[in-house]
py3Dmol code that shows the C-alpha trace and the ligand (Angstrom):
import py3Dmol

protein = """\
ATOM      1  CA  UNK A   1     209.205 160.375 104.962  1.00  0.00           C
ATOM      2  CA  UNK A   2     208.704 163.862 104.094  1.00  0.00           C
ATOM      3  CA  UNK A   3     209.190 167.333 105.205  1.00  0.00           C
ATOM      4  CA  UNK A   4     206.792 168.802 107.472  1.00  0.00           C
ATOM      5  CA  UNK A   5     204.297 171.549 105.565  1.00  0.00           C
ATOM      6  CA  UNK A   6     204.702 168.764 102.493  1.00  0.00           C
ATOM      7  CA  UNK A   7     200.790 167.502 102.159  1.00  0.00           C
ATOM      8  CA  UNK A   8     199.584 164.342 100.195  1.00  0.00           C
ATOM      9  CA  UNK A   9     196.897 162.832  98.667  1.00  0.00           C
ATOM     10  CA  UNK A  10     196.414 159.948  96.625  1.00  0.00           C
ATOM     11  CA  UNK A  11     195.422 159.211  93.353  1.00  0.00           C
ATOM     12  CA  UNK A  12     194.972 155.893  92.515  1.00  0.00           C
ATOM     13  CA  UNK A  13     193.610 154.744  88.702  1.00  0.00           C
ATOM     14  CA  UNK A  14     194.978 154.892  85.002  1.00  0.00           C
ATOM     15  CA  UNK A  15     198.199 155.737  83.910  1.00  0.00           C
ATOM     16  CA  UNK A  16     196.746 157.943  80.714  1.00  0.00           C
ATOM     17  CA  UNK A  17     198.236 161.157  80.707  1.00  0.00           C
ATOM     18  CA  UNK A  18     195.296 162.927  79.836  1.00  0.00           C
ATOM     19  CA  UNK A  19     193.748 161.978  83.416  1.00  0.00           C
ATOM     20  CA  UNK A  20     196.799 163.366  85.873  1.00  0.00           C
ATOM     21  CA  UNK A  21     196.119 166.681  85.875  1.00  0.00           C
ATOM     22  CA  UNK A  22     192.619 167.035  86.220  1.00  0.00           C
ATOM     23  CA  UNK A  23     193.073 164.570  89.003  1.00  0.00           C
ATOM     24  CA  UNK A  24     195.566 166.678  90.617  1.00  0.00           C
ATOM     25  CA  UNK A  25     193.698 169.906  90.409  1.00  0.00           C
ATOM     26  CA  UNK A  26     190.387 168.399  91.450  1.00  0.00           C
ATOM     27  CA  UNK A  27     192.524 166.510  94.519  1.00  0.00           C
ATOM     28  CA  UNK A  28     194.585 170.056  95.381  1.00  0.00           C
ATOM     29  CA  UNK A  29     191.331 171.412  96.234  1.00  0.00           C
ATOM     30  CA  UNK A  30     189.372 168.725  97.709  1.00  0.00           C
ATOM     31  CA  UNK A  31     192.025 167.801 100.262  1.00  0.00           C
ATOM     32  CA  UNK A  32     194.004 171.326 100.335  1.00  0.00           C
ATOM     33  CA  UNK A  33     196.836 168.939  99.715  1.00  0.00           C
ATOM     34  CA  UNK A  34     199.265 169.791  97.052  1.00  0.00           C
ATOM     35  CA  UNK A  35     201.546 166.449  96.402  1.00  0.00           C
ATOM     36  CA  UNK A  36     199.841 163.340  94.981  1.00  0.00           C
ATOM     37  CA  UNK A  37     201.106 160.172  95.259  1.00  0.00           C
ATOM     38  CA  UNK A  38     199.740 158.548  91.708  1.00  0.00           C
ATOM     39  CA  UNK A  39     199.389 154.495  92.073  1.00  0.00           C
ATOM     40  CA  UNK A  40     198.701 153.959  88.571  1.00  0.00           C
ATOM     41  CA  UNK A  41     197.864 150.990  85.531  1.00  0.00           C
ATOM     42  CA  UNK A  42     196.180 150.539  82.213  1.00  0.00           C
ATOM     43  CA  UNK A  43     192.518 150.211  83.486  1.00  0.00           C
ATOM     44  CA  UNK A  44     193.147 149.934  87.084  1.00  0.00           C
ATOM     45  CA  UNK A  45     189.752 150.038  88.233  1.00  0.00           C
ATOM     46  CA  UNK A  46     188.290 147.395  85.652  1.00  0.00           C
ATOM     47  CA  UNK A  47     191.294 145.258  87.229  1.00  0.00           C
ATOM     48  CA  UNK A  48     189.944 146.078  91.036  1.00  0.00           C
ATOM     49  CA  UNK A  49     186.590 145.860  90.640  1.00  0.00           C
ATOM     50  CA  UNK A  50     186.536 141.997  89.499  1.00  0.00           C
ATOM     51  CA  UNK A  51     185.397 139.159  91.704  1.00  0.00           C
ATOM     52  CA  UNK A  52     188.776 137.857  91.823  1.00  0.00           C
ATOM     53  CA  UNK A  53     191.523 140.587  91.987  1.00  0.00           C
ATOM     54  CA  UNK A  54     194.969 139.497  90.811  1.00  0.00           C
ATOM     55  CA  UNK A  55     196.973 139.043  94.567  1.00  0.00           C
ATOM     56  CA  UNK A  56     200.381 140.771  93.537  1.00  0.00           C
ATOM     57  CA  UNK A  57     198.412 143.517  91.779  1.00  0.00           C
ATOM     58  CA  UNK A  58     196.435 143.204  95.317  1.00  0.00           C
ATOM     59  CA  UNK A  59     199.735 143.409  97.218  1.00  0.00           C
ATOM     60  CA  UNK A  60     201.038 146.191  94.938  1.00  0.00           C
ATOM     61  CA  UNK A  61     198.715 148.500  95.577  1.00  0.00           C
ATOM     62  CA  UNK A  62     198.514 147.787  99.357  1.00  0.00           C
ATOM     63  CA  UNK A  63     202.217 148.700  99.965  1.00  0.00           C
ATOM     64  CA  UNK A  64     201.805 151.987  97.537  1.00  0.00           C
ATOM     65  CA  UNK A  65     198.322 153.029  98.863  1.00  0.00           C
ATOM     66  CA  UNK A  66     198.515 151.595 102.630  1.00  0.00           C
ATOM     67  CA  UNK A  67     202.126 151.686 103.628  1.00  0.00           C
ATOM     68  CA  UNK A  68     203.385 154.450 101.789  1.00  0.00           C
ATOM     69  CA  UNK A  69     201.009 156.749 101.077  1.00  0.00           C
ATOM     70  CA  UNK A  70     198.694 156.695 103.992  1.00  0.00           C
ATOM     71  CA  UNK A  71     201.182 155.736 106.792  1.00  0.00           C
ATOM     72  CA  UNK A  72     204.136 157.120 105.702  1.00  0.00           C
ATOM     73  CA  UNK A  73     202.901 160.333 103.800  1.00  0.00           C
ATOM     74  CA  UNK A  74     199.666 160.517 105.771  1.00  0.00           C
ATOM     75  CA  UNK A  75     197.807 161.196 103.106  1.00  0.00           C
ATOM     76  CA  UNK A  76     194.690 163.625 103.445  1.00  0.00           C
ATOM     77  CA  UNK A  77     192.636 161.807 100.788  1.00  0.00           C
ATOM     78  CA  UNK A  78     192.259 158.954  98.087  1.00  0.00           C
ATOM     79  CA  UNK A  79     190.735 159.475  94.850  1.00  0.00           C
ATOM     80  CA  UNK A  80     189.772 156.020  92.897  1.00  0.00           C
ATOM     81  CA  UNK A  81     189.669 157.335  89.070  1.00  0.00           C
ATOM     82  CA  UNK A  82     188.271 155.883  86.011  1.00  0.00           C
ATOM     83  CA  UNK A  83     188.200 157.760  82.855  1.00  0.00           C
ATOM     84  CA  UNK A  84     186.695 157.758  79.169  1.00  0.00           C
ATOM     85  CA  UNK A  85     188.321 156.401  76.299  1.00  0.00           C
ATOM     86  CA  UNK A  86     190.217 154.022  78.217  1.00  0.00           C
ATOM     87  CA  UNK A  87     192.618 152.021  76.278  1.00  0.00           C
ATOM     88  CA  UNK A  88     193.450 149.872  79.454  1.00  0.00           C
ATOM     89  CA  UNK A  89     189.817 149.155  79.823  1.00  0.00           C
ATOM     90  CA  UNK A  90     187.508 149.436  76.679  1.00  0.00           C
ATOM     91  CA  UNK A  91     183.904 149.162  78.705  1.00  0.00           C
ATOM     92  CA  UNK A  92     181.165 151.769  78.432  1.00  0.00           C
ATOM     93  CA  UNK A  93     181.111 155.163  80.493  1.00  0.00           C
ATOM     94  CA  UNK A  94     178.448 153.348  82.391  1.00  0.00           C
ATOM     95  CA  UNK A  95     180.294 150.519  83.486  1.00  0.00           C
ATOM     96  CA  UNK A  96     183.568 151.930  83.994  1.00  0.00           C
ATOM     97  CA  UNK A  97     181.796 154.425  86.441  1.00  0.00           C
ATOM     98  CA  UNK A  98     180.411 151.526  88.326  1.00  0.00           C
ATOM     99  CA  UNK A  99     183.974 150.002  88.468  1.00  0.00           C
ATOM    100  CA  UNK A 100     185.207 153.089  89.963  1.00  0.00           C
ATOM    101  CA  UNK A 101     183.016 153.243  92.463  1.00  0.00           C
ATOM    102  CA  UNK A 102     183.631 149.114  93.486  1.00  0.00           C
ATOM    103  CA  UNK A 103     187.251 149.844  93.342  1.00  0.00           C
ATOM    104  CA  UNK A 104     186.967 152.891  95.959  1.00  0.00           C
ATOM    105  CA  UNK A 105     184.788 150.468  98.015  1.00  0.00           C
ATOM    106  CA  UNK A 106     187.606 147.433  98.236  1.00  0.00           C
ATOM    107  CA  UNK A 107     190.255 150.217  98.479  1.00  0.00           C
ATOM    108  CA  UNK A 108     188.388 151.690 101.234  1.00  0.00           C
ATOM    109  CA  UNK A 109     188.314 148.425 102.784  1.00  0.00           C
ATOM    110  CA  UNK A 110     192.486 148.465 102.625  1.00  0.00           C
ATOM    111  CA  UNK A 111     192.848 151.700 104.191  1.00  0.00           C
ATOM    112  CA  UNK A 112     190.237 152.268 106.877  1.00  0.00           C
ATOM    113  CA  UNK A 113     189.792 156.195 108.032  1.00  0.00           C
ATOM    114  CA  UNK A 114     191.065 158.079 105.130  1.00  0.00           C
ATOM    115  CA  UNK A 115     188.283 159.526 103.245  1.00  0.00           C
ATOM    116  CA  UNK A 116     187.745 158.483  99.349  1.00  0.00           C
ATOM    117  CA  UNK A 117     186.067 159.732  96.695  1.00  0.00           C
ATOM    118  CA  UNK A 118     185.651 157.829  93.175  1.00  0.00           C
ATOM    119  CA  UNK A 119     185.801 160.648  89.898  1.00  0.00           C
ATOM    120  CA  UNK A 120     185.283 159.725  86.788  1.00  0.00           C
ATOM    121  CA  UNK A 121     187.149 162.085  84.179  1.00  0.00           C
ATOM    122  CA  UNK A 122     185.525 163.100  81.098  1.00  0.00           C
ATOM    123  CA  UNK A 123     186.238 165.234  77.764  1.00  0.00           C
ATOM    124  CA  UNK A 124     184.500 168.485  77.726  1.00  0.00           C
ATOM    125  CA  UNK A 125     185.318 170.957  75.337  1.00  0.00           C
ATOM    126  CA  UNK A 126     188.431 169.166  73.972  1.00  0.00           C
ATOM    127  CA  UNK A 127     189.387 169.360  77.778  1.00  0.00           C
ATOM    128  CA  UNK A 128     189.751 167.035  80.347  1.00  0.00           C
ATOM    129  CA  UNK A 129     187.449 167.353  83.573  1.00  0.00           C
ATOM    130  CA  UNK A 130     187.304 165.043  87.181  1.00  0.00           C
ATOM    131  CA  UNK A 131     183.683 164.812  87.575  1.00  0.00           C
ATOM    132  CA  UNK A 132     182.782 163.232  91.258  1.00  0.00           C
ATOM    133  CA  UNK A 133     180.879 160.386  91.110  1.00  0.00           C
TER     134      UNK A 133
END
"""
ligand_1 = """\
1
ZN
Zn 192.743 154.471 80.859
"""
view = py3Dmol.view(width=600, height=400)
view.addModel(protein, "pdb")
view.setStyle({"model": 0}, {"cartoon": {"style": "trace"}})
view.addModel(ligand_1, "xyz")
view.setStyle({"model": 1}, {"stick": {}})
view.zoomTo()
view.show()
């Protein structure tokens, strides 16, 4: 439920703070949607992209992803996130990117017609930057 004129998108990946606003900004403009909906845990895409994915971890993110955010908020887009430095998920930049983009793959599985677009976010200067994979 939400007013008309309010537009979503979703960002789904780790809760470190240093991540949410570059995935915000980089999701504001990519979607011209200004709300995200932020599914979020330590290392979520190292958790995804595993052979066997955890089923209430499975079922957690379909009700926030699926039912909420894409049916109810009709979100305009998903972006799957991994990041560097990730205390949630201590792999190499390498990896972690290749998690991302399995973890946009199953999630695009969940949702269907929404598009999706896996970012990895990386420090630049001292600041934090969504870089699309
Ligand atoms: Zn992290």
């Amino acid at each position: 439920m939400s007013d008309q004129g309010e537009i979503f998108f979703t960002s789904v990946g780790c809760m470190d703070g240093r991540v949410q606003e570059p995935i915000a900004m980089f999701g504001r403009s990519k979607f011209g949607a200004e709300f995200p909906d932020t599914v979020t845990e330590a290392g979520l895409v190292g958790k995804i992209a595993t052979d066997e994915v955890d089923q209430t971890l499975l079922n957690s993110l379909k009700f926030k992803i699926v039912d909420v955010s894409a049916d109810m908020h009709q979100s305009k887009g998903i972006i799957v996130h991994g990041h560097q430095d990730c205390a949630g998920n201590p792999v190499e930049d390498e990896t972690h990117r290749q998690q991302t983009k399995k973890a946009a793959k199953l999630i695009k599985s969940l949702v269907g017609d929404i598009p999706i677009i896996p970012v990895f976010v990386v420090k630049k200067d001292l600041k934090w930057e969504a870089v699309e994979l």
